[in-house]
N, C-alpha and C positions, 0 to 999 in steps of 0.2 A: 311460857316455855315455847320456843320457836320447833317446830315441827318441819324435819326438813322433807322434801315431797319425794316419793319413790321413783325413781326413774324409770319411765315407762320403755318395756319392748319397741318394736318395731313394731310398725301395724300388721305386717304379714305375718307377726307372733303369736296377736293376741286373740285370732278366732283359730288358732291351729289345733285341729286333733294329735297331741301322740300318737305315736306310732305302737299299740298296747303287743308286748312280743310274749306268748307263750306262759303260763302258770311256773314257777318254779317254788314247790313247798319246799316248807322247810320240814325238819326234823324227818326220822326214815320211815320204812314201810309201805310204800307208796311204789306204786307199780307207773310207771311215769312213759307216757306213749304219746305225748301230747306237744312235743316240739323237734324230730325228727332229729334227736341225736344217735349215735353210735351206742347200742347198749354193751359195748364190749371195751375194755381199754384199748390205748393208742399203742402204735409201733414200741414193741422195747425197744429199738436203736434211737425212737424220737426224747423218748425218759432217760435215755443215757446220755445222750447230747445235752438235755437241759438241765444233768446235774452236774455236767463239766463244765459249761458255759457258768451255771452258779456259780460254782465254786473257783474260776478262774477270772471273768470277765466283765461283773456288774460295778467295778469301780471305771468301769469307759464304757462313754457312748456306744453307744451298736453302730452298726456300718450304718450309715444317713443311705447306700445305695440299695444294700442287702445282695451282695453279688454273688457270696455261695447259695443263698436263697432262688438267685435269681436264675443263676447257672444249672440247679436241680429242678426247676420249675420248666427251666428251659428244656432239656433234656426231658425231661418228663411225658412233652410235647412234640421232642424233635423240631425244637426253633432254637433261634443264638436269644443270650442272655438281653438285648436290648429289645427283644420283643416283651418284658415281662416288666410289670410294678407290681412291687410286695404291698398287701394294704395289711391293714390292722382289722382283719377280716374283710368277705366281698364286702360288706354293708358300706364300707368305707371306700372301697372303690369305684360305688355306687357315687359316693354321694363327689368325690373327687374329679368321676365326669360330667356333673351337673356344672360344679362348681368352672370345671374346664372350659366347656362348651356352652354353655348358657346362658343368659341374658337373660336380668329377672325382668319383672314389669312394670320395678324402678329405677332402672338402671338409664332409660333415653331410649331415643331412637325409635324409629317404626314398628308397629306391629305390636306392643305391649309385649315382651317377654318372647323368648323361645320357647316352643312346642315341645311336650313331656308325653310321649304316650308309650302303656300297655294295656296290653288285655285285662279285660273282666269276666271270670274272677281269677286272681292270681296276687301274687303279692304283694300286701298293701304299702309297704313302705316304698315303692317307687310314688306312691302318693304323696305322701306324707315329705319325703324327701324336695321335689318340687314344690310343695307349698312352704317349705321350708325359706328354699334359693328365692320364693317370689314367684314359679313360674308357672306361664298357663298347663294343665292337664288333663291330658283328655283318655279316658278310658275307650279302648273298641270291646262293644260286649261279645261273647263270644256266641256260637248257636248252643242248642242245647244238649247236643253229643261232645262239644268242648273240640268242635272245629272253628275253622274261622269263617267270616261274614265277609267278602272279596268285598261288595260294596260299600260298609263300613270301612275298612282296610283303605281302599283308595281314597276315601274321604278324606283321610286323614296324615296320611302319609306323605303327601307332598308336602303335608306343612310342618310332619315333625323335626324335630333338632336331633331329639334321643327317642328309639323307640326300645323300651327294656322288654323281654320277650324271656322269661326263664326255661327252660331248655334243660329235664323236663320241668312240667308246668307245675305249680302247686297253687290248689290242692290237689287237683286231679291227678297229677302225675303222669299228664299227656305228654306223649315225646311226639313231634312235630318232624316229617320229614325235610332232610335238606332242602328240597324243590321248594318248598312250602317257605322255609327259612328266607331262601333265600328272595321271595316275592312281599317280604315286609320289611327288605332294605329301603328305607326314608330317601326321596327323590335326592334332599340336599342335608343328610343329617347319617346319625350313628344306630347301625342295628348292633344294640347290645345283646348280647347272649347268653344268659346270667344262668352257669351250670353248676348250679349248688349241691345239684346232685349226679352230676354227670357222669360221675364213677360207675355208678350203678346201671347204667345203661352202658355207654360206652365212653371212656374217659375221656379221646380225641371227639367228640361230640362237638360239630362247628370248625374245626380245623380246616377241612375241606372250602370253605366258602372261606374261612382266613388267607389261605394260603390264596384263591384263586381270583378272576379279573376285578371282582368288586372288593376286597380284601381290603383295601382303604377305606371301607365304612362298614366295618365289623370288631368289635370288640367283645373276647371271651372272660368273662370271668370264673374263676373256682375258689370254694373256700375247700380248708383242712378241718372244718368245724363237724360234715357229716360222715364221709367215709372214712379217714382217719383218727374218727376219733378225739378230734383236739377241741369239741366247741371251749373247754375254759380256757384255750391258750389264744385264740384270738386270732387268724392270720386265713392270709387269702391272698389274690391275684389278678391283675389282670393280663392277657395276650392280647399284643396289636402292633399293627407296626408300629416299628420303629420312630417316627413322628410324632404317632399319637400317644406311644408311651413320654414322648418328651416332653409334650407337651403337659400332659398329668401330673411328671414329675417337678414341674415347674412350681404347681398348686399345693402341692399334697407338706404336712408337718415337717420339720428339716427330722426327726426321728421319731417317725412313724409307726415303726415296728421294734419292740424292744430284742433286747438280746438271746432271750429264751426265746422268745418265737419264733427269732431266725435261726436259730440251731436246730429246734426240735421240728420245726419247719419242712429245714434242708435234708435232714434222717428223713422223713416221712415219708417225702417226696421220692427217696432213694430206692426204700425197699418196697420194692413193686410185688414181689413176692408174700408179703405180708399183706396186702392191699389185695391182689389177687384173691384169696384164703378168705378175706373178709369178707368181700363183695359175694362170694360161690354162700357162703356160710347166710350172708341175709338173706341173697334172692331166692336160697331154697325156703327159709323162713314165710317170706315174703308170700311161697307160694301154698305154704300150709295156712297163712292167715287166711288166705284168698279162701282156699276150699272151705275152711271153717265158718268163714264169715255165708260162704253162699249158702254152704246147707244150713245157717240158722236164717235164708229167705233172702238176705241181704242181697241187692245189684251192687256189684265191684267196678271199677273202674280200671280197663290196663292200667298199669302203673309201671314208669322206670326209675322208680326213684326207689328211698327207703320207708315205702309205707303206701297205704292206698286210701283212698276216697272210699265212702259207701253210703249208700241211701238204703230205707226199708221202706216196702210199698204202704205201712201204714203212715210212714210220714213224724212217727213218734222217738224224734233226733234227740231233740229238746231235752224229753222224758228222760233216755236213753241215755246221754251226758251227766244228767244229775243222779240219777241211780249208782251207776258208774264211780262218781266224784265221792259218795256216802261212802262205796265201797274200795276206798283210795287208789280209785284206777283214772289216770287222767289220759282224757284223749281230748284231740281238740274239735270243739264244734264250730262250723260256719254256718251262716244263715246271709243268701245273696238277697239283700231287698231291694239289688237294682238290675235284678237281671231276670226280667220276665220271658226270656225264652228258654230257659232252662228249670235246672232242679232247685227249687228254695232253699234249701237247707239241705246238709247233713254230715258227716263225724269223718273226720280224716283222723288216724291211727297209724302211726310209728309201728316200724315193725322194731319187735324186741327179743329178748331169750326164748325157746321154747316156754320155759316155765312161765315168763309174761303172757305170752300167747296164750296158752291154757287159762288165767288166773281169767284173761278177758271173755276168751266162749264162753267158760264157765259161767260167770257174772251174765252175758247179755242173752244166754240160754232160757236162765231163771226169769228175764223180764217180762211180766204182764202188760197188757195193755190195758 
């Protein structure tokens, strides 16, 4: 019997780590803090849009531009529509400016590949993304207050392509001031902006450096995945000029975005008043986590996002996680094993309903050492 032989990957395939995202059990009961969704449902006007789009429009393609998407994204920001590409979440607009701008380190030519840098620690899939394309990546580690290292910085900077910078940062949930931002624009490459959580601080987060003299090498991105509410619907953004949106839209699937996510999308993005209400309603959450977590000992980290970072001086993260996990409360653990100027380890935590919040003091109250 002739045995036909498996066709092997790519070589930049086969030593790749996935990119491992976030627990999602199954079945219920489970107090879920461990991937920074919205524990509240999404806009009603974005659930009525996508049951009129159902029931009207899934026998035709979705718009290949997504221009009411693109026009409420726009407004949303006070830019014209041709500053924006709708992605099938940021992840994908991630990976759409790699695929844009990048040069793997099979591709020819000088230099083995384009330059991929962000900070460490922060998140991992701008790694995993580049070792994807082929390309070189280089982490700048951060110091151990989750400032930057100006030395590392310039090291690295002239030679990057893409530097992805998330805006605020996770896990910390560092927000970075503009001055700051704007000194890790790549001598001859793209500062990405990547404001996953930008709501929660401040929605125009980066604009400023958009709109102003270096604005040709800044790229914002937003998903609808945390302050809206929408992580199962998939949909996100990128802002930049006009060029470099064209250029992107050159790479990116001819129908990238299906047709619920562009309606439930364009709602979303509309009612800013709902968004408003939302964001007021986490950050006060946000801010009873904090006191909770400090009076059980814990150092908090500011945070402008939806959730915070924390260490405990015993250092017992680990323990702390699996305890936790018996007791179906998921939060997520990191452990940095390449970042020797800071904190080793410890639990970033979604902010969730009051009653989640309780369920977890309660639980990490009781923990022994």
């Amino acid at each position: 019997m002739r045995v036909v032989p498996l066709v092997s990957p790519r070589p930049a395939v086969v030593p790749l780590a996935a990119y491992a995202p976030g627990e999602q059990p199954r079945g219920g009961g489970w107090v879920k803090l461990n991937t920074n969704e919205l524990p509240f449902p999404p806009p009603p006007a974005a659930v009525e849009a996508i049951r009129a789009a159902a029931g009207e429009r899934l026998n035709r393609y979705p718009d290949p531009t997504g221009l009411a998407f693109r026009q409420a994204a726009a407004d949303r920001l006070g830019l014209e529509p041709d500053w924006i590409l709708p992605g099938n979440g940021s992840d994908e607009i991630l990976t759409l400016l790699i695929r844009t701008f990048c040069r793997s380190a099979d591709s020819g030519g000088d230099g083995g590949g384009d330059l991929i840098v962000s900070p460490h620690p922060t998140y991992t899939l701008y790694r995993t993304l580049a070792e994807i394309q082929n390309c070189p990546f280089e982490a700048v580690p951060l110091n151990g207050d989750w400032s930057w290292n100006w030395e590392r910085v310039e090291a690295v900077k002239q030679r990057a392509r893409l530097f992805f910078v998330p805006v605020p940062n996770s896990p910390s949930g560092t927000v970075w001031p503009a001055e700051t931002l704007e000194r890790l624009i790549p001598d001859d490459g793209l500062l990405i902006l990547d404001g996953a959580y930008a709501d929660f601080e401040d929605g125009r987060l980066g604009l400023d450096l958009l709109n102003g003299p270096h604005g040709d090498r800044i790229v914002l991105t937003r998903t609808l995945s945390k302050s809206y509410g929408l992580a199962g619907l998939r949909m996100g953004f990128a802002a930049a000029r006009p060029e470099v949106i064209a250029a992107m839209a050159k790479v990116k699937d001819s129908y990238n975005c299906d047709t619920l996510a562009l309606a439930g999308g364009a709602a979303a993005l509309r009612d800013a008043d709902w968004l408003d209400e939302t964001v007021r309603t986490v950050l006060a959450e946000r801010e009873r986590l904090t006191d909770g977590l400090t009076a059980l000992g814990f150092d908090v980290q500011p945070s402008g996002g939806n959730f915070v970072f924390c260490t405990h001086p015993d250092g017992q993260h680990s323990a702390r996680f699996d305890m936790l996990k018996e007791r179906r409360i998921l939060v997520r653990y990191f452990a940095f094993k390449a970042w020797p100027d800071g904190t080793p380890d410890g639990l970033r935590i979604t902010v969730g309903t009051p009653a989640e919040t309780d369920a977890l003091l309660t639980a990490l109250e009781s923990f022994a050492v």
